[in-house]
Legacy VTK file of the C-alpha trace (Angstrom):
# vtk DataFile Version 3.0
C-alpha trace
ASCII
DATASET POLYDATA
POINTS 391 float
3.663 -3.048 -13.913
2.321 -3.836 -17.427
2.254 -7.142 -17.473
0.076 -7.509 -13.725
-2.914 -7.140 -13.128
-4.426 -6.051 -10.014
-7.078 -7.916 -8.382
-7.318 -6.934 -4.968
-6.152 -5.366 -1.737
-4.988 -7.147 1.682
-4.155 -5.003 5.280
-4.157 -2.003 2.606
-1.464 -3.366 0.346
-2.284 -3.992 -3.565
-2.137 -7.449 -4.684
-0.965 -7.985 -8.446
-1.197 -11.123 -10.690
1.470 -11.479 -13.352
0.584 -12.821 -16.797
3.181 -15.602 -15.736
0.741 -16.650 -13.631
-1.939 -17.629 -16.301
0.581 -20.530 -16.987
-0.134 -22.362 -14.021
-4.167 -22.900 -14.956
-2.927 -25.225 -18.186
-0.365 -27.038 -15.694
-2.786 -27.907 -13.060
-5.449 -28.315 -16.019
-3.228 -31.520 -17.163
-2.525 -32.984 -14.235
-6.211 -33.542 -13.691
-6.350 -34.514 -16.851
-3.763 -37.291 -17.385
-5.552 -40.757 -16.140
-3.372 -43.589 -16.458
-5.326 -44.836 -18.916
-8.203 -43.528 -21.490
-11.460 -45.254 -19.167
-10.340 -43.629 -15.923
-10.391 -40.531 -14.275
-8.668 -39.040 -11.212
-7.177 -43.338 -11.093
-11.307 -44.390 -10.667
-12.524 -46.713 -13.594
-15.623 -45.115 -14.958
-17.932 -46.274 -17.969
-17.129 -44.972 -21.153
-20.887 -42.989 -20.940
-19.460 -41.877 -17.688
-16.253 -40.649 -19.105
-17.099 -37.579 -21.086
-19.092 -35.734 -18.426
-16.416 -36.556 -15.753
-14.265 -34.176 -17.918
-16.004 -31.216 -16.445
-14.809 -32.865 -13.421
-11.259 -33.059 -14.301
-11.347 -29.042 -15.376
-12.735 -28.229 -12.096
-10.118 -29.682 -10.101
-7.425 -28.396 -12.235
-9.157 -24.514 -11.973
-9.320 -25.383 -8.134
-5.987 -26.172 -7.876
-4.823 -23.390 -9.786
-6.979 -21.467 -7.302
-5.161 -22.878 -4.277
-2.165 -22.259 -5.474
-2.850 -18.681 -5.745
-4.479 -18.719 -2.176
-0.979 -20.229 -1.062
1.175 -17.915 -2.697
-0.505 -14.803 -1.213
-0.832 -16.033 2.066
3.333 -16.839 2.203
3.637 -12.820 1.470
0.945 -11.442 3.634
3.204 -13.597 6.142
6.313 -11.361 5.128
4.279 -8.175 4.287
2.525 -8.251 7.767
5.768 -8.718 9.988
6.966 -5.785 7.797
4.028 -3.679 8.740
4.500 -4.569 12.411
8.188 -3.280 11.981
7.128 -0.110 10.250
8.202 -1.172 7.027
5.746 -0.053 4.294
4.824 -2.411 1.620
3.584 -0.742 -1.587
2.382 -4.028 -3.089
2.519 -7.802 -3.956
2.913 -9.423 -7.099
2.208 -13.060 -7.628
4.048 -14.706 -10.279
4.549 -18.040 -11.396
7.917 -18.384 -9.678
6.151 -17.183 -6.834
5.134 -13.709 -4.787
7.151 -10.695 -4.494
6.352 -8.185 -1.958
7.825 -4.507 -2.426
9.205 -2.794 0.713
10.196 0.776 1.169
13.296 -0.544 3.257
14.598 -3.537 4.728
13.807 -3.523 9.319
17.469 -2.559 10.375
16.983 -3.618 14.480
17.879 -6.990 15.069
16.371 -9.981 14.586
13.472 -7.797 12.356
15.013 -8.917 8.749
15.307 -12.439 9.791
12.048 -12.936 11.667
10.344 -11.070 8.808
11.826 -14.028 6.100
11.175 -16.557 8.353
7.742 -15.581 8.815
6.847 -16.944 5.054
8.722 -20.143 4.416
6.950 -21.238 7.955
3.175 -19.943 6.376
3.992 -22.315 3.854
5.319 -25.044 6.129
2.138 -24.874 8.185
-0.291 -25.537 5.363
2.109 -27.882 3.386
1.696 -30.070 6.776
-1.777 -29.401 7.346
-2.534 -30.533 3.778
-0.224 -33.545 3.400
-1.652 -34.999 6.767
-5.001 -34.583 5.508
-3.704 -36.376 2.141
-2.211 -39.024 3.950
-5.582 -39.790 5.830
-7.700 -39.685 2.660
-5.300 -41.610 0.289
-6.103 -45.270 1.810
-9.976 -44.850 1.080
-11.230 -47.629 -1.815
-13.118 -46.885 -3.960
-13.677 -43.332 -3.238
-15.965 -41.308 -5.375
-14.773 -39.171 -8.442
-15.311 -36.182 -5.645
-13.103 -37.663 -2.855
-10.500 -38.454 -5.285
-10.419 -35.258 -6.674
-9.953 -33.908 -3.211
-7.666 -36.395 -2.272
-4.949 -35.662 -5.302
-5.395 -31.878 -5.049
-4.605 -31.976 -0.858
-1.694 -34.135 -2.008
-0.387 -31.321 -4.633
-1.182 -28.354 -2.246
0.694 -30.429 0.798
3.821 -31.181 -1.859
3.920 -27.742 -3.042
3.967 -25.778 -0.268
6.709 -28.141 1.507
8.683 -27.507 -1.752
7.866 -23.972 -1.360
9.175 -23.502 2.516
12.307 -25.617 1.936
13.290 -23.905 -1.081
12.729 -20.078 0.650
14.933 -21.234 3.031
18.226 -21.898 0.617
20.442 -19.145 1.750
20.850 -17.869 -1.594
20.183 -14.025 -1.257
17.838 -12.269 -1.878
15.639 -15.058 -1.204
14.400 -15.599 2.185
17.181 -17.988 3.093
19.558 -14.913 2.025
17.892 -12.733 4.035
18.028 -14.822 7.080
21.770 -15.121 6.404
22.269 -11.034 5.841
20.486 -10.220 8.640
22.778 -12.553 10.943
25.622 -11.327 9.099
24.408 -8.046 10.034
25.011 -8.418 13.950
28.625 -8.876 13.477
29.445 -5.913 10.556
28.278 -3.085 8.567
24.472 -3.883 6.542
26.454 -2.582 3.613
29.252 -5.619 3.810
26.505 -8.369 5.220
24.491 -7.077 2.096
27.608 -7.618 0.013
28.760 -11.073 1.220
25.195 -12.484 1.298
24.902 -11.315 -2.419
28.034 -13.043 -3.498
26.713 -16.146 -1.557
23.767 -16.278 -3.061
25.826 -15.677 -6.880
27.323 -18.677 -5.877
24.035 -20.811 -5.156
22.536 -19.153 -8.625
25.457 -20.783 -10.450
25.336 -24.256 -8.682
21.449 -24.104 -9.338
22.104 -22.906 -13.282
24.595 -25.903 -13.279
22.117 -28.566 -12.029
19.441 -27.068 -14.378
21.556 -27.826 -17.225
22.050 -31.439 -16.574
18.660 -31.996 -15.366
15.975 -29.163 -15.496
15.812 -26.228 -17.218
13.562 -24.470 -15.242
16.560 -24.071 -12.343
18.378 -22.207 -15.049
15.679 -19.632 -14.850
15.437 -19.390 -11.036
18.827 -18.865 -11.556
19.274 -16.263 -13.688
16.412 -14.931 -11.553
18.754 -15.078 -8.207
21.649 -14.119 -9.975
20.529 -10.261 -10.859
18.200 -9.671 -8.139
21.141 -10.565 -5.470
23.507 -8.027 -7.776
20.667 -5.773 -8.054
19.969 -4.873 -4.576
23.539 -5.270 -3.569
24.130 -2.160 -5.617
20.943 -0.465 -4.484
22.226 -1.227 -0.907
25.671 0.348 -1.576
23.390 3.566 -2.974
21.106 4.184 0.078
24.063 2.861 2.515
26.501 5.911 0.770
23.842 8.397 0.870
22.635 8.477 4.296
22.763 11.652 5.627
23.186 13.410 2.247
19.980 15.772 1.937
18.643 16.944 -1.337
20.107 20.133 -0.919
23.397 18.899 -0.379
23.470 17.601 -4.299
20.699 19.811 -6.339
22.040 22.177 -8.546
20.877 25.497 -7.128
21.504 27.635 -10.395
18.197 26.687 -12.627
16.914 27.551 -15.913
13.454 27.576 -16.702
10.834 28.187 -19.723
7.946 29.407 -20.380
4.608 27.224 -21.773
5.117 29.428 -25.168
9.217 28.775 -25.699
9.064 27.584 -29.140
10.770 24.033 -29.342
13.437 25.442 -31.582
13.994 27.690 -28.885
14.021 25.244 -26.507
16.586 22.665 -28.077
18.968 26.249 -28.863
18.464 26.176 -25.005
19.466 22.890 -24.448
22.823 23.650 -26.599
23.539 26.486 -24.780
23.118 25.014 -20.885
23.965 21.721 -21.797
20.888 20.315 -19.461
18.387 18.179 -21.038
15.048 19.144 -19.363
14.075 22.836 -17.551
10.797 23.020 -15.354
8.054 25.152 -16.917
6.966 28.196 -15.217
4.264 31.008 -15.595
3.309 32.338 -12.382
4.804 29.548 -10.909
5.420 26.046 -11.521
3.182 24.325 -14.298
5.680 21.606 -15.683
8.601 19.828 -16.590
10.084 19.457 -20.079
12.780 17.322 -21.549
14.558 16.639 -24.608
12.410 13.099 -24.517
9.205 15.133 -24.901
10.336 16.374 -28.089
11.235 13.056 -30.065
7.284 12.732 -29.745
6.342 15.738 -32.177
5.738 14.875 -35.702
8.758 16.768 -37.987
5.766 18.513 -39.528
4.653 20.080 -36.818
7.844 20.715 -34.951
8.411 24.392 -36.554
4.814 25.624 -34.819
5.145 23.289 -31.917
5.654 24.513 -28.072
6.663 23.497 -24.556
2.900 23.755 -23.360
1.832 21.275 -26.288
5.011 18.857 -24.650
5.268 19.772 -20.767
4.615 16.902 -18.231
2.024 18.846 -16.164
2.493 16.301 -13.020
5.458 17.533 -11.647
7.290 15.673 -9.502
8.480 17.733 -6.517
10.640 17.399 -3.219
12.144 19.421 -0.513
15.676 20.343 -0.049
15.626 18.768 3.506
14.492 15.147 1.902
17.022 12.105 2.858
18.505 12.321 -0.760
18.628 7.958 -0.678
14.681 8.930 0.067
14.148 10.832 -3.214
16.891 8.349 -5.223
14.040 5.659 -4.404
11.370 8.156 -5.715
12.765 8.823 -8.918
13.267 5.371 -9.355
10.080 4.405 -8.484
8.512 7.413 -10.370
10.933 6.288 -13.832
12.012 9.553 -13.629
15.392 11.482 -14.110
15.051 14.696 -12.463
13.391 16.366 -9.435
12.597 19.817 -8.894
13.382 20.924 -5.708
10.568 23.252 -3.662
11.245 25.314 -0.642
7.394 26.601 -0.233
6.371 27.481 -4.031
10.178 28.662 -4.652
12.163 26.645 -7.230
15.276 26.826 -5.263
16.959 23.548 -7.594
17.018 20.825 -9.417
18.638 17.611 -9.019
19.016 14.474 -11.819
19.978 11.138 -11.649
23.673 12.116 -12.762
24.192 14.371 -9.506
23.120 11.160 -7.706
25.732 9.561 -9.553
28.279 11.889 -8.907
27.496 11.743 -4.986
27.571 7.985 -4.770
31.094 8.112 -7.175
32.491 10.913 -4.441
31.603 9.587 -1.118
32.646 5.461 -2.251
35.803 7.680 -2.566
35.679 9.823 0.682
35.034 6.730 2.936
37.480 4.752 0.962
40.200 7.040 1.978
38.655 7.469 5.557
39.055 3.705 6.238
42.723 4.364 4.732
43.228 7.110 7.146
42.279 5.057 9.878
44.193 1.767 8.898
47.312 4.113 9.002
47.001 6.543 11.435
49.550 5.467 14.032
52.150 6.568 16.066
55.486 6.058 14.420
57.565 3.290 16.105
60.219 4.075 17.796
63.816 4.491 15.931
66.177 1.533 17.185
68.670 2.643 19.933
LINES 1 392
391 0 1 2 3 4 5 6 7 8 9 10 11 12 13 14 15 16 17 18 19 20 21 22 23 24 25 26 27 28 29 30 31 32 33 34 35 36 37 38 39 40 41 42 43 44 45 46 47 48 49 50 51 52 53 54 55 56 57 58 59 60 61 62 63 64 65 66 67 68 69 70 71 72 73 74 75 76 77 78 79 80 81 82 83 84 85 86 87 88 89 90 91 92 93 94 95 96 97 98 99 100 101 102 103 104 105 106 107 108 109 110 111 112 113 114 115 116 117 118 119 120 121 122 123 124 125 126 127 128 129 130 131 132 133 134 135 136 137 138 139 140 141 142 143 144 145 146 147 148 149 150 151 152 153 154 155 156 157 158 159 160 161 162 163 164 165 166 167 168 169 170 171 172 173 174 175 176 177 178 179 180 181 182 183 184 185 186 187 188 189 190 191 192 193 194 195 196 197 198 199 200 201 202 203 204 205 206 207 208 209 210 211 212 213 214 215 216 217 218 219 220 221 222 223 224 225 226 227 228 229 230 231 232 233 234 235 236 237 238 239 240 241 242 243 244 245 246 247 248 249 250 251 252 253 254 255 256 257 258 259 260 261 262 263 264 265 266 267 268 269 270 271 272 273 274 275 276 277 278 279 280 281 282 283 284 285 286 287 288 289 290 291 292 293 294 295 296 297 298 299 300 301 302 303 304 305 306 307 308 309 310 311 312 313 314 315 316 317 318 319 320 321 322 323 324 325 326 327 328 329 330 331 332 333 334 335 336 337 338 339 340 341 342 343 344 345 346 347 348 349 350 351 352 353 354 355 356 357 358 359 360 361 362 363 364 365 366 367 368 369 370 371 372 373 374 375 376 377 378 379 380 381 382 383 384 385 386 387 388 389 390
């Protein structure tokens, strides 16, 4: 998460502004700061004299909207992030960004109605305030004469009420994985497996990405983006979907390979690459009276050349070793190394090394079990009795 920033913390979740974000304050800026003409401001005639200190005026209301439409954002994911919480989902964080807020689960609720009451629960956050503020607009608008002040007020209610109406109808497209899509899995859900409402929601929501990437290029741009945006996030956790769905029940255990080599802090990294050769495994936890770190052929593109021939594992090792137990839900440590950017976990039993499993044994589970309930489904389509010869 580079490119956020964090900035906060709501019910115990991290909040995170994206540099994305930051183009939103110019936005709002200008329209504050577009009169229809060069003697008024906010569409009230002032005086020339009047005119240049109303421009502090004009960048006020723009920063305030900006504001606003932070507050808005955030409070459309708390929406979704505290339903979550309710359901026992944990939510690691939120990022706002100028498409809008994403909130990061641990898993999707699997009971039903959770998924969809959960999506809901944003789109009608915004709803509410998009209301609240449009009424309020629509009450303030027929004022004459109002003062630079009320005006002010008057366009940025109008903005916030547009917005946010924008905001909830647009959350509500069921074009997965937005919160229309989710709606739409979740229903799709009650009737067959999560795996093929996952899959069928994804390739509706492919669907509405195209249509909107079509539309953008005959009339706004910025639809492509969404687009492209929808597009991979809907294939995205489709296959992260068919990952966890394939693994459940699969422990650690069940895929680590139980046979590992390991180094010591002083294996010379000539050594070690000779090691590398010879195993054909690409990292080896580090070990001297116990476990004190994890070393891969990565660390070593980071020596200089002249110091590689005096260089060792200690001067290389990642000392924060990442660790689970053999009776982990292996989708459970998938998400970890994922999350982690990882591509191999040492596996503990106590302070025992008993394995070590990498990304590629995950890969060869997945591979082997798509294949296993493939030919179970097979096995069940066919199992029957034969029919009868003809008399």
């Amino acid at each position: 998460m580079a490119a956020a920033l964090r900035i906060g913390r709501i019910f115990g979740i991290p909040i995170y502004l994206h540099l994305t974000f930051l183009i939103i304050v110019p936005l709002f800026i200008y329209l504050f700061s577009a009169p229809p003409n060069p003697v008024t401001v906010l569409g009230v005639p002032l005086s020339f004299n009047a005119l240049a200190a109303a421009l502090w005026v004009k960048y006020f209301f723009g920063t305030l909207a900006t504001v606003l439409f932070f507050i808005t954002i955030l409070a459309h994911e708390i929406a979704h992030s505290y339903l979550a919480q309710k359901y026992g989902v944990a939510i690691k964080s939120i990022t706002l960004m100028i498409f809008g807020g994403v909130s990061q689960m641990e898993d999707v609720p699997r009971k039903d109605g959770q998924e969809w009451r959960m999506a809901v629960a944003g789109p009608m956050t915004s709803l509410v305030i998009g209301v609240g503020a449009y009424v309020t607009w629509l009450g303030l608008k027929g004022i004459a004469n109002p003062p630079v002040w009320l005006a002010g007020t008057t366009i940025l209610l109008g903005l916030m009420g547009i917005y946010n109406l924008l905001l909830a109808g647009f959350n509500l497209i069921p074009a997965f994985p937005m919160d229309g899509g989710r709606v739409l899995r979740s229903l799709l859900a009650e009737r067959m497996t999560f795996l093929e409402a996952t899959r069928r929601a994804a390739r509706i929501g492919r669907y509405f990405a195209v249509g909107m990437a079509l539309f953008g290029i005959f009339f706004n741009f910025f639809f492509i983006v969404i687009a492209l945006f929808v597009y991979i996030a809907a294939t995205e956790e489709e296959q992260a979907t068919a990952i966890s769905e394939s693994l459940q029940g699969v422990t650690v255990g069940k895929l680590m390979s139980a046979s590992v080599e390991v180094v010591h802090p002083d294996t010379t990294i000539y050594q070690l690459h000779d090691l590398m050769l010879s195993t054909k495994h690409m990292g080896f936890p580090v070990v001297d009276k116990g476990l004190v770190g994890i070393v891969t052929l990565t660390d070593t593109h980071r020596i200089p050349k002249d110091r590689l021939a005096h260089a060792k594992v200690r001067d290389i090792m990642t000392r924060n070793v990442v660790t689970v137990p053999p009776e982990m839900d292996a989708a459970k440590a998938l998400h970890i190394m994922s999350e982690k950017r990882i591509s191999r976990l040492v596996v503990l039993r106590g302070r025992d090394i008993i394995g070590i499993v990498t990304q590629k044994d995950f890969l060869r589970a997945v591979n082997v079990l798509a294949v296993q309930k493939q030919t179970a489904r097979w096995d069940q389509q066919f199992d029957q009795p034969p029919l009868s010869p003809p008399i």
